[in-house]
Structure formats: C-alpha cells, structure tokens
N, C-alpha and C positions, 0 to 999 in steps of 0.2 A: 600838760605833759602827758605821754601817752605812756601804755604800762608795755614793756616786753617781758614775755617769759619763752623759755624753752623748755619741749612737754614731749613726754614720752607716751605713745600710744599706739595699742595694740586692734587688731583685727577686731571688728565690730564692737571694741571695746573692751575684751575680754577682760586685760589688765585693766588698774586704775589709771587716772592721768595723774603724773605727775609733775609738778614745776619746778624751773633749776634758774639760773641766773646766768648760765655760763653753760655752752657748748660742753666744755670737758667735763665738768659737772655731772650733764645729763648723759654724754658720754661712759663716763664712769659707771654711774648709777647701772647702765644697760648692758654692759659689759659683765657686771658684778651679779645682776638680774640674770642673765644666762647663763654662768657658773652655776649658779643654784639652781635654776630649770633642770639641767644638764644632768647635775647631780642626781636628781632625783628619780629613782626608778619609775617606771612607766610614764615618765615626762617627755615631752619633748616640745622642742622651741619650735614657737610661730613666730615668724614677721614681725618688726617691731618696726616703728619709725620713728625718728626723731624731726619735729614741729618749730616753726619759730612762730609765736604767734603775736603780734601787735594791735591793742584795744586803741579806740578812742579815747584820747582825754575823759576823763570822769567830769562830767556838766549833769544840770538838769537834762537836759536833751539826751544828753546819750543814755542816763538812765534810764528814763523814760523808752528810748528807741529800744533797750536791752528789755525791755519789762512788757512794752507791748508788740514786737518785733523780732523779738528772740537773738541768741548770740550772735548772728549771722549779720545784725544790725548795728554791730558794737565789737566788731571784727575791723579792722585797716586794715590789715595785711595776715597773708598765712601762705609757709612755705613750709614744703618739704625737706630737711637741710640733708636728711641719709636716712638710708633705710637698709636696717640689720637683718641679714635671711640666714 
C-alpha cells in the first residue's frame, strides 16, 4: 500500500513541510498560517503551495532506493493541487 499525504510548502523551503491527510485539513492549516503572517508587523506573506505527494509501498527495495537514491527514488507521484499568493 502506498503512503499519501498532503504538504504544505514554502519558497525554497523557508517554512516547514507539513502533512495533513485531507485537502481541507491542509487547507485550513494555510489559511490560519496567513492570518498570523499577516498579523504580524513587518511580515508579509510569500507563496505557499499546497502538494499531494504519493510514496512507494514501503519494501526492502524501496527503502533501500530512498537511502541510496534519495526521495526522488521513492516519490510515485507529486502534484501541485493550489498555490496561495
């Protein structure tokens, strides 16, 4: 069985990634995340996107791919689902 999550991530990383199980979830999350940038005197909001990303089933093999191959090896899928400006 392969793992989905949904990740919120920022311009060359600046925020952390974070994982949600549900769209409205991570939805939420970035929503709630820009109230408080917003808030915050001499803040302002960057670009955010919201990520759907799906791993490999976990086997020897894939770990192994993850370990000497890096994440890119142990990736199935990754889309952009929206992106917050």
């Amino acid at each position: 069985m392969s793992t989905k999550a949904v990740t919120i991530a920022g311009p060359i990383q600046v925020f952390p990634i974070f994982s949600f199980a549900t769209k409205i979830g991570a939805r939420e999350a970035i929503y709630e995340l820009r109230e408080n940038v917003e808030s915050e005197e001499n803040e302002e909001w960057s670009l955010m996107q919201l990520e759907k990303i799906e791993t490999l089933p976990i086997s020897k093999e894939s770990i192994l791919a993850l370990l000497n191959d890096g994440m890119g090896a142990f990736v199935k899928s990754y889309d952009v689902i929206e992106i917050f400006d």
